[in-house]
C-alpha positions in Angstrom: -13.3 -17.6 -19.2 -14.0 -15.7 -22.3 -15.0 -16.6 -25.4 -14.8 -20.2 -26.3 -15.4 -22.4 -29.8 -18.8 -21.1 -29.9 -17.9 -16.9 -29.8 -19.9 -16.8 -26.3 -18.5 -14.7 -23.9 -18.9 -15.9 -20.3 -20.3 -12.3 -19.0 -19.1 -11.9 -15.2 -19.9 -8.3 -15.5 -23.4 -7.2 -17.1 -21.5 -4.5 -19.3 -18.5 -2.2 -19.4 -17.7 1.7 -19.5 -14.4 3.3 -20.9 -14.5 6.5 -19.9 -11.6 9.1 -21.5 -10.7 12.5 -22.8 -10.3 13.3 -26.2 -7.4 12.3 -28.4 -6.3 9.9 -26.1 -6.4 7.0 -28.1 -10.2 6.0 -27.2 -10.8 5.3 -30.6 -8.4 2.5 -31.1 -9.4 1.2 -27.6 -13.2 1.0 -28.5 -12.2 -0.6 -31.9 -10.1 -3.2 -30.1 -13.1 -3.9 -27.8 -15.4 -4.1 -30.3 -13.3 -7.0 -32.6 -14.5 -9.2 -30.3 -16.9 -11.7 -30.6 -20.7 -10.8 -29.5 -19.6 -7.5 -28.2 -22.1 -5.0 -28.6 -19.7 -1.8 -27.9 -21.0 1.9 -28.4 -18.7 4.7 -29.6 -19.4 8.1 -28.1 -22.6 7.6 -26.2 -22.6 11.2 -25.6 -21.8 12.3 -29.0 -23.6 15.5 -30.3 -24.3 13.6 -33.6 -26.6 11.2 -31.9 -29.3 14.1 -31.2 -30.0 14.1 -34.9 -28.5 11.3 -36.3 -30.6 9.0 -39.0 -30.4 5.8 -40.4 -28.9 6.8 -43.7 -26.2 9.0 -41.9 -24.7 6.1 -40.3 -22.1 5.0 -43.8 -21.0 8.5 -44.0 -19.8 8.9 -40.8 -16.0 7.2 -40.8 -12.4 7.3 -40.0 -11.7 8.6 -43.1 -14.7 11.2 -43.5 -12.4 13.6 -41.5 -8.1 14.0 -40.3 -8.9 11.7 -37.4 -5.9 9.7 -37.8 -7.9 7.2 -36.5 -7.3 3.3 -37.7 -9.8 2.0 -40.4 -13.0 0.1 -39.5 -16.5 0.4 -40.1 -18.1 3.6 -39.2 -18.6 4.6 -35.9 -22.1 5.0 -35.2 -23.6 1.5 -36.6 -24.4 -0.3 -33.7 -27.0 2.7 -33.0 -28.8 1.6 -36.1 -31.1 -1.0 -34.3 -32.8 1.8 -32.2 -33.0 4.4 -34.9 -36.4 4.8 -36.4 -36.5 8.2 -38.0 -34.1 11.0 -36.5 -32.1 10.8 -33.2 -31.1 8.2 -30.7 -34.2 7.9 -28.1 -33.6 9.0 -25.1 -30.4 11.4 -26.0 -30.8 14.8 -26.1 -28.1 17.4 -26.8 -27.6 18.4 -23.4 -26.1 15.3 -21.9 -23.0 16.5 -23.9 -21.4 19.3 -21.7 -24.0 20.5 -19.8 -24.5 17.7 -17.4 -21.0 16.8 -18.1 -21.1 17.3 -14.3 -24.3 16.5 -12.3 -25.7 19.1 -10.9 -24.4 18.4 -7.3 -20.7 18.1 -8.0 -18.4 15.3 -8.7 -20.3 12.8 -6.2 -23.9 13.6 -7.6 -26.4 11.9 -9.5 -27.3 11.3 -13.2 -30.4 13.1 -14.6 -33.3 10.4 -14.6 -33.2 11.2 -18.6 -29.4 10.1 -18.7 -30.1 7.0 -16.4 -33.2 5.7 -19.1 -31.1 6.8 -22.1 -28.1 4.3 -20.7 -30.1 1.3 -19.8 -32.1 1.3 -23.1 -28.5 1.2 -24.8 -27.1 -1.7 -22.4 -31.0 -3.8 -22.5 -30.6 -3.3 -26.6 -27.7 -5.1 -26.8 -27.6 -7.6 -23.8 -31.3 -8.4 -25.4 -29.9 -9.3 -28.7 -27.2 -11.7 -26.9 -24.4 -8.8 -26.4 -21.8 -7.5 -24.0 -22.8 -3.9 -23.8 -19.4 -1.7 -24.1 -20.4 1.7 -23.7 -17.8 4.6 -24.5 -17.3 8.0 -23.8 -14.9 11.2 -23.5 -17.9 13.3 -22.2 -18.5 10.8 -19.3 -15.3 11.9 -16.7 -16.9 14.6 -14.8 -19.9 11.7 -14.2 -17.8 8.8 -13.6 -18.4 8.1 -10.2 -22.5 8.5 -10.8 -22.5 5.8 -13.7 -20.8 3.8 -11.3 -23.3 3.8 -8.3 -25.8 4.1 -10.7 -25.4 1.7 -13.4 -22.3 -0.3 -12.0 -20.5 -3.0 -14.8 -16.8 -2.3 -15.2 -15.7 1.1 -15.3 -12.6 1.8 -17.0 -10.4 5.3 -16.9 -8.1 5.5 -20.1 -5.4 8.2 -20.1 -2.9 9.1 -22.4 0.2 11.4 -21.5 -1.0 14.8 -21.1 1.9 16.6 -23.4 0.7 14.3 -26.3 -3.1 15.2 -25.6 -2.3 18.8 -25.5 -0.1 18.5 -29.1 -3.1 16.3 -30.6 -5.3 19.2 -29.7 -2.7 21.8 -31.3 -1.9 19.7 -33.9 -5.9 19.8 -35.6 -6.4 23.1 -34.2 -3.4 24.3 -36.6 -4.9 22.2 -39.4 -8.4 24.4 -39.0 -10.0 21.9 -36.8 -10.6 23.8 -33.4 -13.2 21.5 -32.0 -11.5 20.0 -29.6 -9.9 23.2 -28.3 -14.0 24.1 -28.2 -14.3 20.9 -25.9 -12.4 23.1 -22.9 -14.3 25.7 -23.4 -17.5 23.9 -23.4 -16.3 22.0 -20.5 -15.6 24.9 -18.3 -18.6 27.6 -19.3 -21.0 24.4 -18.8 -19.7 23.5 -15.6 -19.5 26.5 -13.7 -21.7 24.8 -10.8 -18.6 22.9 -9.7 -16.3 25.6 -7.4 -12.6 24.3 -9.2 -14.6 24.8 -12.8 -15.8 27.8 -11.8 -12.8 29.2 -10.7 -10.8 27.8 -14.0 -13.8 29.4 -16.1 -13.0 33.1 -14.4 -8.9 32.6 -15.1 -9.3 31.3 -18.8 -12.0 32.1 -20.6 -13.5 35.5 -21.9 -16.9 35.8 -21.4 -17.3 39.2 -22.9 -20.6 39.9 -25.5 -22.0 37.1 -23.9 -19.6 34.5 -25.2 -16.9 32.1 -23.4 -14.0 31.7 -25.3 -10.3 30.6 -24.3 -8.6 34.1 -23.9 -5.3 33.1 -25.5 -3.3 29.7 -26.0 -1.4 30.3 -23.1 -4.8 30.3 -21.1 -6.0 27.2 -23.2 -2.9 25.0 -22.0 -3.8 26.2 -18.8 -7.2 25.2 -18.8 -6.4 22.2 -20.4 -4.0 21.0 -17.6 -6.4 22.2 -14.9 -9.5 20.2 -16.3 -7.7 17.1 -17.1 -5.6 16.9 -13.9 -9.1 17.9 -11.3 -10.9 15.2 -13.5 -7.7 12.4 -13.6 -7.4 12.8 -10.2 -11.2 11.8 -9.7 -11.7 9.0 -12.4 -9.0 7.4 -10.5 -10.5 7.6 -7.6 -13.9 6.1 -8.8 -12.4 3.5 -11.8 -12.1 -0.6 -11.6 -9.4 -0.1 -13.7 -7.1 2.4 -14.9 -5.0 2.6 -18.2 -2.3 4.5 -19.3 -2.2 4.2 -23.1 1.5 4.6 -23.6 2.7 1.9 -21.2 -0.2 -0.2 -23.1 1.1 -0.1 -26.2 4.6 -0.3 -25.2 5.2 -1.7 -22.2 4.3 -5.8 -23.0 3.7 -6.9 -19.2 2.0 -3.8 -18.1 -0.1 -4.8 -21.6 -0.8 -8.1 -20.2 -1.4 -7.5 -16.7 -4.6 -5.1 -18.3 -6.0 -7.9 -20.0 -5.7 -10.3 -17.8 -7.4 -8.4 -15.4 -9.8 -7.2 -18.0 -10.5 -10.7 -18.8 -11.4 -11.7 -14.9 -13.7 -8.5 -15.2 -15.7 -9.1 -17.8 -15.1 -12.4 -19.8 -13.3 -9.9 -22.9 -10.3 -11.5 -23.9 -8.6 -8.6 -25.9 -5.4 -8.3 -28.4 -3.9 -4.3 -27.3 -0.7 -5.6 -29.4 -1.7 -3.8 -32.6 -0.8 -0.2 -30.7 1.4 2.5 -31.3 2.9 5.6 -29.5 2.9 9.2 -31.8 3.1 12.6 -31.0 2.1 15.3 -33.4 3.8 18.9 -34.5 3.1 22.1 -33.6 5.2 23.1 -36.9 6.8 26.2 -36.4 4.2 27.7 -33.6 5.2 28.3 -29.9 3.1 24.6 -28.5 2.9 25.7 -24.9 3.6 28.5 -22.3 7.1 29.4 -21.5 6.4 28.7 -17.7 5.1 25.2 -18.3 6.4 23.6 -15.3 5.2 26.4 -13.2 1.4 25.9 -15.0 1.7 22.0 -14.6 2.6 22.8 -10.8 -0.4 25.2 -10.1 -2.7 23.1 -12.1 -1.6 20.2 -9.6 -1.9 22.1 -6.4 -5.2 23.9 -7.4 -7.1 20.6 -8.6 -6.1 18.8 -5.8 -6.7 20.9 -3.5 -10.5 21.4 -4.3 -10.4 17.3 -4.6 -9.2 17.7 -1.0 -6.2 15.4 -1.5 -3.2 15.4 0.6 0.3 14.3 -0.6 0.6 10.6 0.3 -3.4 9.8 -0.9 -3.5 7.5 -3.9 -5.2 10.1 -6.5 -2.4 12.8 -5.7 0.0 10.5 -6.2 -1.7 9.5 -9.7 -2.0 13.5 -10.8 1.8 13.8 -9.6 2.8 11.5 -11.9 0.8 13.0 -14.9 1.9 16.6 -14.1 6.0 14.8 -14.0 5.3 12.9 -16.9 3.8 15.9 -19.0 6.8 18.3 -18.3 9.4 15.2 -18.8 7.4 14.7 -22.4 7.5 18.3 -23.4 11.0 18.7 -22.3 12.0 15.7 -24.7 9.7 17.3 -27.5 12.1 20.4 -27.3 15.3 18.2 -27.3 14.5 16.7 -31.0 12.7 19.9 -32.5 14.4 23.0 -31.0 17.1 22.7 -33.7 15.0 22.3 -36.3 12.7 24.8 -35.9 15.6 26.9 -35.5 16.6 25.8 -38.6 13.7 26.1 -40.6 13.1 30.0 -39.1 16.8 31.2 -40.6 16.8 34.2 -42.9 17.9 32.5 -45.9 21.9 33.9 -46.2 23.5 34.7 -49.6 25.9 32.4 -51.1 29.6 33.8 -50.5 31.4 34.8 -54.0 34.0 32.1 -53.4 32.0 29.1 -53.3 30.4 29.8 -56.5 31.1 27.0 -58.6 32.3 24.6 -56.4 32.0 21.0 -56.4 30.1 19.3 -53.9 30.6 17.0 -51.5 29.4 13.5 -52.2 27.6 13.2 -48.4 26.5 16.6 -49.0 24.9 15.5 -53.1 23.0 12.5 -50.6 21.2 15.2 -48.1 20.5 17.7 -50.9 19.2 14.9 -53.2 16.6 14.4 -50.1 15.9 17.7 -49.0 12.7 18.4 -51.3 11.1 14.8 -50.3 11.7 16.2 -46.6 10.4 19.4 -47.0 7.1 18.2 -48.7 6.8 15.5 -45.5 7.7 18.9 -43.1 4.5 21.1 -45.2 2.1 18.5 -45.0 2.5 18.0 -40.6 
């Protein structure tokens, strides 16, 4: 199974979904997908960018046009360019983004008709010129389960620890790129149909002059946990497979266990060794509440309990083991930056009279000789 001398794949599945939140690593999952061999695979098809997009914009747009820290490749949005014409994707329209993130009936409803044509022109486009359609998306978990009974293929959940999702966000944010801190808001104010996004919306966002805006950071790690723990907690639920990133791209039989199984899927036979873990800095910024296990706690017990989960189903178990392995992340995040931090936040202290002229140290001549390459590498984080 998979592909053979020719490049064919033997398709046992019409076409493939990887459905994700931001910053979890999607990128370098779709890239990985899209190496191989007759695979037509899609990045974003929810994008905003694909409402106006035009032929000539598709060079422009790369890994390197912004601080993605994504790996290098060829831009993102080329395998649109066979159904651009003038200006747009057919078929997408800027609302598929956030405001159907959910259907209109909750977690178990339907896809628009709109968002049902829009998907099958993208998988007839490229199972027409000979392809596996790989669709991706991180605008696609709230809708999992209706692209599923809808559309069917092989739906795939990726996940990446929460505590590194949450710095990723903080991280750009700090940088001046608040878009994905936007993305929660979005998410909630656009979703307010659904009672648990409803309910979020009301504890974290401020809605005054007509505006929804995350109230504070405190209240944007707290919707961030809530939204990605209710909608975990589901995409299991509904997903042929599920991925955690991390053990993916460190763990080498959990690694080939996913693609063996992705292989029996869907005739991909995929190379996930290329991978690596990284967390990024807050810098010298507070990077979450000081109650986070309490806020990781609620966020469990509230999302699940609108999911309607008891203790010993499956999906709690799953969001469990998120919530543990978020407060076990940021607990180790402390242990090797606390002291620094502390460090680097000292009032500098005059140098005593008496050790005016001394000699130094020949360890302490090494660490000084170093100390301005470190600060530059600190300044640029």
């Amino acid at each position: 199974m998979g592909a053979g001398e020719s490049g064919a794949i033997e398709m046992t599945r019409g076409h493939v979904f990887v459905h994700s939140s931001f910053r979890t690593s999607s990128t370098w999952f779709w890239l990985v997908l899209r190496r191989v061999p007759n695979v037509c695979a899609y990045y974003e098809v929810f994008h905003t960018m694909l409402a106006d997009l035009k032929p000539g914009d598709l060079p422009r747009h790369r890994y390197d046009s912004w601080p993605s820290g994504h790996p290098a490749a060829d831009p993102y949005f080329i395998e649109y360019g066979p159904l651009l014409a003038e200006e747009g994707v057919p078929g997408y329209s800027v609302d598929m983004a956030f405001d159907r993130f959910i259907p209109e009936a909750g977690l178990d409803g339907a896809l628009s008709a709109a968002e049902m044509q829009y998907l099958e022109r993208l998988i007839a486009v490229a199972q027409d010129a000979g392809s596996l359609p790989v669709l991706t998306a991180c605008r696609s978990l709230g809708r999992i389960g209706a692209i599923k009974r809808q559309l069917g293929g092989w739906n795939i959940f990726l996940y990446r620890n929460l505590f590194q999702q949450w710095m990723s966000y903080l991280s750009l944010c700090r940088a001046g790129n608040s878009g994905f801190f936007s993305t929660i808001e979005q998410t909630l104010s656009r979703s307010r149909h659904d009672p648990f996004m409803a309910l979020l919306a009301r504890e974290c966002l401020d809605d005054e002059d007509g505006g929804s805006t995350l109230k504070d950071v405190d209240a944007a790690f707290r919707a961030f946990m809530g939204v990605h723990l209710y909608l975990s907690m589901n995409a299991f639920r509904e997903a042929e497979q599920v991925v955690d990133v991390n053990r993916l791209v460190s763990d080498a039989d959990y690694r080939a266990e996913a693609v063996d199984l992705l292989e029996r899927e869907t005739g991909l036979r995929v190379d996930f060794s290329d991978g690596r873990e990284r967390i990024e800095s807050a810098g010298l910024q507070p990077h979450a509440p000081p109650n986070l296990r309490g806020v990781v706690e609620e966020s469990l017990q509230m999302a699940a309990g609108h999911l309607q989960l008891c203790a010993d189903d499956p999906a709690y178990r799953f969001g469990a083991s998120l919530a543990a392995a978020c407060v076990e992340e940021e607990a180790r995040y402390r242990f090797y930056t606390d002291g620094l931090k502390a460090e680097m936040q000292k009032v500098p202290q005059p140098v005593p009279e008496e050790s005016k002229g001394r000699p130094v140290a020949r360890p302490l001549r090494a660490l000084l000789k170093w100390q301005p390459s470190l600060a530059g590498i600190i300044g640029r984080r």
